[in-house]
N, C-alpha and C positions, 0 to 999 in steps of 0.2 A: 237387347242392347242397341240394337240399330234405330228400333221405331225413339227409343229413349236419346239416344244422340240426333234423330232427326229434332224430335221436341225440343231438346236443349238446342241446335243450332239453329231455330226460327227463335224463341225465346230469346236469348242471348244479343243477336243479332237486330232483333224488334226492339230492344230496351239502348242498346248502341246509336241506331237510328235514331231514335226519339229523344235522345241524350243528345246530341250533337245536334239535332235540327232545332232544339231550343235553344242550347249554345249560341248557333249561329243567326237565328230569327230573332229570339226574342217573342217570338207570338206566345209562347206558352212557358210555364217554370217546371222546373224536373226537383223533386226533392236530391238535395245535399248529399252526394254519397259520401259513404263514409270514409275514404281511403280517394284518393288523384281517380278520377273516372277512368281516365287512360289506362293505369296498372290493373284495373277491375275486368276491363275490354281485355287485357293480355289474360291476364288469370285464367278468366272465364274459358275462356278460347282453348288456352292451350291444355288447360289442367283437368276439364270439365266437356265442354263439347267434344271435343276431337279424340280426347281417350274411349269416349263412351262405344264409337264405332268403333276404334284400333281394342279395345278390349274385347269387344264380340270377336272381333275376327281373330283374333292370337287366341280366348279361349276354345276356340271352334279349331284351328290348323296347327297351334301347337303339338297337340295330339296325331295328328294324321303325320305331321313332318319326320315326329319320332315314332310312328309306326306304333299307338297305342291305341287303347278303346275312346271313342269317345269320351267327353267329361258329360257328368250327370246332370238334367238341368239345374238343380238348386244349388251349385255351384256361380250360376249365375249371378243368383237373385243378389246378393250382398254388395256384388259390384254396383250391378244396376241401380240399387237402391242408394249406396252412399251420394252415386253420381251423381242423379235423378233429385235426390234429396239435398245432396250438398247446392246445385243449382237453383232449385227454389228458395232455399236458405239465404242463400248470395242477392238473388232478385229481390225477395223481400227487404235485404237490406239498403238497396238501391232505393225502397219506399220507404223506410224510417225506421225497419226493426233494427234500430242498433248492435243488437248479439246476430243478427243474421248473419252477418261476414263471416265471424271467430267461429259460428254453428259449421256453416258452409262447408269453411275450409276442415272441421274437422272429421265431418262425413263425407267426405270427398279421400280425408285420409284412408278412413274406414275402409273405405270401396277399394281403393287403391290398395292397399294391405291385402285385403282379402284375395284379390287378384292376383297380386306377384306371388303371395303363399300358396295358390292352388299353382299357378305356369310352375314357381320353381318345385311344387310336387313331381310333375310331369320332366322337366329337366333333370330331377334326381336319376329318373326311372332309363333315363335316355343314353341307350351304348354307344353311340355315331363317334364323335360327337355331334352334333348336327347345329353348325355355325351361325346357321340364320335362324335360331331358336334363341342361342347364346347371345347374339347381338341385340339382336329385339329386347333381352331380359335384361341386359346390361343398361340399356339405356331407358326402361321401364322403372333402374335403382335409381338411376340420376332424375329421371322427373319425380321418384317419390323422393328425393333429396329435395328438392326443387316446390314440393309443394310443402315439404317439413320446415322449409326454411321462410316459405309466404308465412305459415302458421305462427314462427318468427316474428316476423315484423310485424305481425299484428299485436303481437305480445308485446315487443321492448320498443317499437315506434324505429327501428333502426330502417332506415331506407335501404342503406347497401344491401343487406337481406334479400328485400325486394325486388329490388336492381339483379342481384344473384339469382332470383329464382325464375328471372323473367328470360334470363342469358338463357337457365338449363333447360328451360322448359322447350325453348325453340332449337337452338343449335344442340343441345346437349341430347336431348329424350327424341324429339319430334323429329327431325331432320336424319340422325341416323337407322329411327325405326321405317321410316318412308325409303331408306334407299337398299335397305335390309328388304324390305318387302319387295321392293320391285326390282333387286337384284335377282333373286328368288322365282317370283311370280311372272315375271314380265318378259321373258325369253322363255319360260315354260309355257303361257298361253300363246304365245306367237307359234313356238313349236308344233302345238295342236292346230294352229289354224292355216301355217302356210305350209306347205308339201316344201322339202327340203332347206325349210330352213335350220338355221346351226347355230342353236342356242350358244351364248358367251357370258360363263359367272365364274369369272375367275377367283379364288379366295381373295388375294393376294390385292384386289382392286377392293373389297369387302373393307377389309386390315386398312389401304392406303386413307382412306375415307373418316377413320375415323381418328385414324393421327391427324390429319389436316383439320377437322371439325374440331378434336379436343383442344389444337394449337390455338384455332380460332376464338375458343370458348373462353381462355384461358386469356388470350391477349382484350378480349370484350371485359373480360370482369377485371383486367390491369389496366383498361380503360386505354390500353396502346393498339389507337386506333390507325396511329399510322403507320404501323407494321402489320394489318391484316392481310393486306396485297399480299404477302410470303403466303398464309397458308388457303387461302382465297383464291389465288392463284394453283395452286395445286387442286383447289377442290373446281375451280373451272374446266380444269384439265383433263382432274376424272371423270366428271358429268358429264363433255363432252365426248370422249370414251368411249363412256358407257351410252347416250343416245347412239352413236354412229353405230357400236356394234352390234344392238339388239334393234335398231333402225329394221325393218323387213324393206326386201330386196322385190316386192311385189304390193299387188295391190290387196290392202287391208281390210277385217270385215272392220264395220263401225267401233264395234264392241273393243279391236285391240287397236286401231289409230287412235283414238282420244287418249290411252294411256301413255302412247310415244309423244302425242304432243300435249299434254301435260307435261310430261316428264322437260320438257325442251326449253322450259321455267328454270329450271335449275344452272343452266349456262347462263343465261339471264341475268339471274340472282348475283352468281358471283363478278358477272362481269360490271354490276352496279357498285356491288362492294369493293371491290378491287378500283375503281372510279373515285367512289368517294374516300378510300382510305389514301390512294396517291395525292389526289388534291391538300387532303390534309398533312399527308406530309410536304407538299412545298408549301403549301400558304397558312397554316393552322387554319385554316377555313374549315368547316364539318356541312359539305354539301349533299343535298339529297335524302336526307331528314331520314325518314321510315320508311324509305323509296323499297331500298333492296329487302328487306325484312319481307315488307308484302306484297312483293313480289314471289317471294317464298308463301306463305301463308294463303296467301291467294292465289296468284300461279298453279304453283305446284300442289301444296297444298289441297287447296279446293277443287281444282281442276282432278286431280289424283283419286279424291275420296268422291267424287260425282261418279267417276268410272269402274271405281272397287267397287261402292258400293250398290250400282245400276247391276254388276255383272254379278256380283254374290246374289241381290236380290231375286235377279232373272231365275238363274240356276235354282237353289235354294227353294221357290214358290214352284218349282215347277212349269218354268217358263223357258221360250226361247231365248241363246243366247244372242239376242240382241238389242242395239239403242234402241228404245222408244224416242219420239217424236219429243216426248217431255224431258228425257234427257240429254238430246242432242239440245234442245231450247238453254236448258240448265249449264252445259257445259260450255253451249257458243257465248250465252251472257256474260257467262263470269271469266271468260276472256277477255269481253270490254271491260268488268270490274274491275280486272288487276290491272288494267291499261288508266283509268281513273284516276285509282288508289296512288299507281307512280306517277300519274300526272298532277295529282292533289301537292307533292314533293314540291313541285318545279311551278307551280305558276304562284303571283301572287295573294289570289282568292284561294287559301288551300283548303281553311275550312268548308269552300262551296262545293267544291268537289271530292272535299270526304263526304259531306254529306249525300251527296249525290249516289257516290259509291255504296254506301252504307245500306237506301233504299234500293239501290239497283240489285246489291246481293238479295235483298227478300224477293223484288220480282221475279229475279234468276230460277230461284231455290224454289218460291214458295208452292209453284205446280209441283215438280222432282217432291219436294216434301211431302203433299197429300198423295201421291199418288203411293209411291212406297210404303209411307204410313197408313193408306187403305190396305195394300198389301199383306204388311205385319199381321193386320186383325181379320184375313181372310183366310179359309182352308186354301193347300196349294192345287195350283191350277190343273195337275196332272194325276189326281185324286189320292195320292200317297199320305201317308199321314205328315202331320204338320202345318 
C-alpha cells in the first residue's frame, strides 16, 4: 500500500505540475480535462493519494490497537488495486479517455468499500472500546460519503456535490484521521524515546476536535464563511494544546522532532482561517484564497506523512529508527513548499508560485520516493522475513 501511494503521489503531483506550468507559459498545451483541473488536483489528492498510505497503516495497527491477529495479506490486494487502478483511470482521463474519470472514481469506490468492510470486521471483534480505532472509522464513512457524492457530480453535472465532496474529504475524513493518529501515536513514540517523559491523550481533547471540525465542516458547505472564526478558533486552541503538551521537554532523536514540527502546521492553519474569515466578516472581502487549506495539506499534511511514513518504513524493512539524509532533505523542502503554496495566496503572480510550488514538491519527494520505493521491493535489512 505504501510503495502504491508513493506511485500515486509522484504521479498525481507530475501531471499537477505540468497542468499548471502550461497554464501559466503557454510553451506547451495539456489535453482538456474533463471536469475544472483544480477539483481533479483536490480529488486526486485527498480520495486517491493520501488514503493509499493512511489505508496501509490503519489496515496493519487496526488490528494491533484491538489486540487481535494480524489481517491476512489478500486483504489488501482490493484496496490497493481500486486505488492504484482508480488513479491510472483518472490520469488517463487527464489524456482524453473520456470514461476514465467515472472509471476512476468507481474503483477508488471499490477499494474504499472493501477497506472500511474489512477495519469494520475488525471493529465488530473489539471489547475496549478502543476510540482512536472508532474515530479513524468514522471519518473513513465520511470520506466514502465524500467520494460517493464526487461519483455524483459526475453523474447529474451538479457542482455543489462537488463543492460537498471536496469540504469532506479535507476537514471531514482527512484532518480528523491525522489528529486521531497523532493523538494516539505521537506521545506514544516520544514516550519510548525520552526517559520520563508523560504522555498526554486526553479523550475528552479527541471528542473536542471533532465538534469544532464538524462545526467547521458544516458552516463551509452553508458557505457561512464568516462565522468560521467560532469553530476555528476552538480548533486553534486545541492544536495548540495539543503541540505544547506532547512538545518533549528534552532534546529529540530526528525521527520524533519532525513529527512535533509538523504537527506545528496546524496552529498555523487555523490561525490563517480565523484571518481570513474575520476579514470577511467586516469587509465581505474573501482574503487569502487556499492560503489556509494548504497549509493544512502541505503543512501538516505532507510534512506528517514524510515522517510516518520514514518511521513505519525504517522499522518495518528492518532498519534503524532513524532520518535518513533523504528524508530530513524531503521534509526540510517541503517546508519551503507550504511556505510558497501560502505565499502563491498573497502576491500578485500567484500562478508563478503555484507553479513553482508544484515542481518544488517533486524535487522535495522525488529522492524520499525512489528510495522507499527501492525499499518496498527489497527483502528486509535485518534478514526476517518480508
Amino acid at each position: 500500500m505504501f510503495f502504491i501511494g508513493a506511485g500515486n503521489l509522484m504521479l498525481a503531483m507530475l501531471w499537477w505540475a505540468c497542468w499548471l506550468a502550461a497554464q501559466y507559459s503557454g510553451a506547451w498545451s495539456m489535453p482538456e480535462t474533463p471536469i475544472y483541473a483544480g477539483w481533479l488536483h483536490a480529488f486526486v489528492m485527498q480520495y486517491l493519494v493520501l488514503p493509499s498510505f493512511i489505508f496501509g497503516f490503519l489496515l496493519t495497527v487496526f488490528p494491533r490497537w484491538i489486540g487481535q491477529p494480524d489481517l491476512p495479506r489478500w486483504r489488501y490486494v482490493p484496496v490497493g488495486a481500486g486505488l492504484m487502478g482508480g488513479q491510472l483511470a483518472v490520469l488517463l482521463a487527464t489524456l482524453g479517455w473520456s470514461a476514465g474519470l467515472t472509471v476512476g472514481v468507481i474503483l477508488a469506490l471499490g477499494g474504499w468499500s472493501a477497506a472500511l468492510g474489512t477495519l469494520g470486521q475488525v471493529l465488530r471483534r473489539d471489547g475496549g472500546p478502543t476510540w482512536h480505532a472508532r474515530s479513524c472509522y468514522a471519518a473513513l464513512l465520511l470520506g466514502w460519503l465524500g467520494l460517493a457524492l464526487y461519483l455524483g457530480f459526475l453523474i447529474t453535472g451538479d457542482a455543489m456535490l462537488a463543492f460537498a465532496s471536496i469540504k469532506l474529504g479535507g476537514i471531514g475524513m482527512l484532518l480528523p484521521i491525522y489528529l486521531s493518529v497523532a493523538h494516539r501515536m505521537f506521545p506514544f513514540f516520544a514516550g519510548n524515546a525520552i526517559q520520563g517523559y508523560r504522555p498526554w491523550r486526553p479523550l475528552a481533547w479527541l471528542g473536542a476536535v471533532w465538534v469544532a471540525a464538524m462545526v467547521h465542516l458544516g458552516l463551509e458547505l452553508l458557505h457561512a464563511y464568516a462565522w468560521l472564526w467560532l469553530p476555528d478558533a476552538a480548533l486553534l486552541a486545541l492544536t495548540g494544546q495539543a503541540l505544547w503538551r506532547w512538545w518533549p521537554r528534552a532534546r529529540m532523536p530526528g525521527l520524533l522532532a519532525v513529527l512535533f514540527f509538523g504537527t506545528a502546521w496546524m496552529p498555523i492553519t487555523f490561525a490563517l482561517y480565523i484571518i481570513q474569515s474575520l476579514v470577511y466578516l467586516a469587509t465581505g472581502e474573501f482574503v487569502l484564497g487556499r492560503a489556509p487549506m494548504h497549509a493544512m495539506f502541505i503543512g501538516f499534511f505532507g510534512s506528517v506523512l514524510v515522517a510516518m511514513v520514514t518511521r513505519v518504513t525504517q522499522g518495518h524493512s528492518g532498519r534503524p529508527l532513524a532520518m535518513p539524509r533523504v528524508a530530513w532533505f524531503a521534509f526540510l523542502a517541503l517546508q519551503a513548499v507550504a511556505v510558497m503554496r501560502v505565499v502563491a495566496e498573497l502576491v500578485p503572480d500567484g500562478m508563478l508560485w503555484q507553479c513553482l510550488a508544484a515542481f518544488a514538491w517533486l524535487l522535495a519527494l522525488a529522492p524520499w520516493v525512489s528510495r522507499i520505493g527501492a525499499i518496498y521491493l527489497s527483502p528486509r535489512a535485518d534478514g526476517r522475513p518480508g
